[in-house]
N, C-alpha and C positions, 0 to 999 in steps of 0.2 A: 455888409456882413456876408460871409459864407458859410453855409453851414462845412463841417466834416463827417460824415458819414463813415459808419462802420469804426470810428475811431473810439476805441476803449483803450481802459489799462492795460490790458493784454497785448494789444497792436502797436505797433507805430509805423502809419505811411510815411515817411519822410520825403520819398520821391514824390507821393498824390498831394504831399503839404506843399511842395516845394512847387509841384506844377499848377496848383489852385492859385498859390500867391502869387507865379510871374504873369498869369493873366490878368491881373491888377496893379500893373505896373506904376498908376498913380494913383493907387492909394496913400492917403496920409496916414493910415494907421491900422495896423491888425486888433481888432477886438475880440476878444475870448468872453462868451456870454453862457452861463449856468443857471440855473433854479437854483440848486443846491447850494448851501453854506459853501462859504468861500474853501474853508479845511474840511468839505466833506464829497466833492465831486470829483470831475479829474482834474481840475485845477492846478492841483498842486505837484501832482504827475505830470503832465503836459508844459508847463510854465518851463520849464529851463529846457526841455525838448525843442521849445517852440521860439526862446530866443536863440537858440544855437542856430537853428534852420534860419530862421529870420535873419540872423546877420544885422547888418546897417539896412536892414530894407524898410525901419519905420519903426516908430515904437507901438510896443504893446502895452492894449489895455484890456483893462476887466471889467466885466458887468456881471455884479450879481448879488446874490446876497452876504453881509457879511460874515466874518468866523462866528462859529457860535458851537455851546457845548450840548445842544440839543438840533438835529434833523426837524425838527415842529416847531409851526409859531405857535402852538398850546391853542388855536381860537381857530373853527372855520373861518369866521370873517374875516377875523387879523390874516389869518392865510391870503386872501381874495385880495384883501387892500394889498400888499406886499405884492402880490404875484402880481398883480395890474400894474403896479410901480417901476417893477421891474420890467417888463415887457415892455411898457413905455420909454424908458431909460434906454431898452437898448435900440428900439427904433429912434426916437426922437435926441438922445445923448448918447450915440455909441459909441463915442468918446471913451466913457469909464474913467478910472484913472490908470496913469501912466507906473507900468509895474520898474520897478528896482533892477537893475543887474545887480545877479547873488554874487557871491565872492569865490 
């Protein structure tokens, strides 16, 4: 995984994106890793950003949590259990799944 730094809705490095990934020239895969609902972070701003830059250089995937029409899991706990899950996932399966090219 790499993090991006600095990178918001507002921004877009393309050049610092473009010069993170050729230093991993064998990677099998870029992963995109969020807390936030899938339609509530940058996600869904970055996603077509990040296959255009990407190119053929491997697919991308997602880790995180899914869509939802609530920001809360409504529970501390249930928050704790989820948030562990996921943090798990993206160290141990950072896989995710394999996102779609949009049309």
């Amino acid at each position: 995984m790499w993090p991006l730094p600095g990178w918001n809705s507002s921004t877009s490095p393309s050049e610092e994106v473009a010069d993170l990934v050729g230093r991993y020239d064998h990677a099998e895969a870029i992963v995109w890793v969020q807390e936030e609902p899938e339609n509530m972070g940058a996600w869904d701003f970055v996603r077509p950003k990040l296959q255009e830059l990407l190119g053929g250089c491997g697919p991308l995937h997602y880790v995180g949590r899914p869509r939802s029409s609530s920001p809360s899991e409504g529970s501390t706990s249930w928050h704790a259990v989820n948030q562990s899950a996921l943090i798990e996932r993206a160290y141990a399966d950072a896989r995710g799944r394999e996102v779609e090219e949009e049309d």
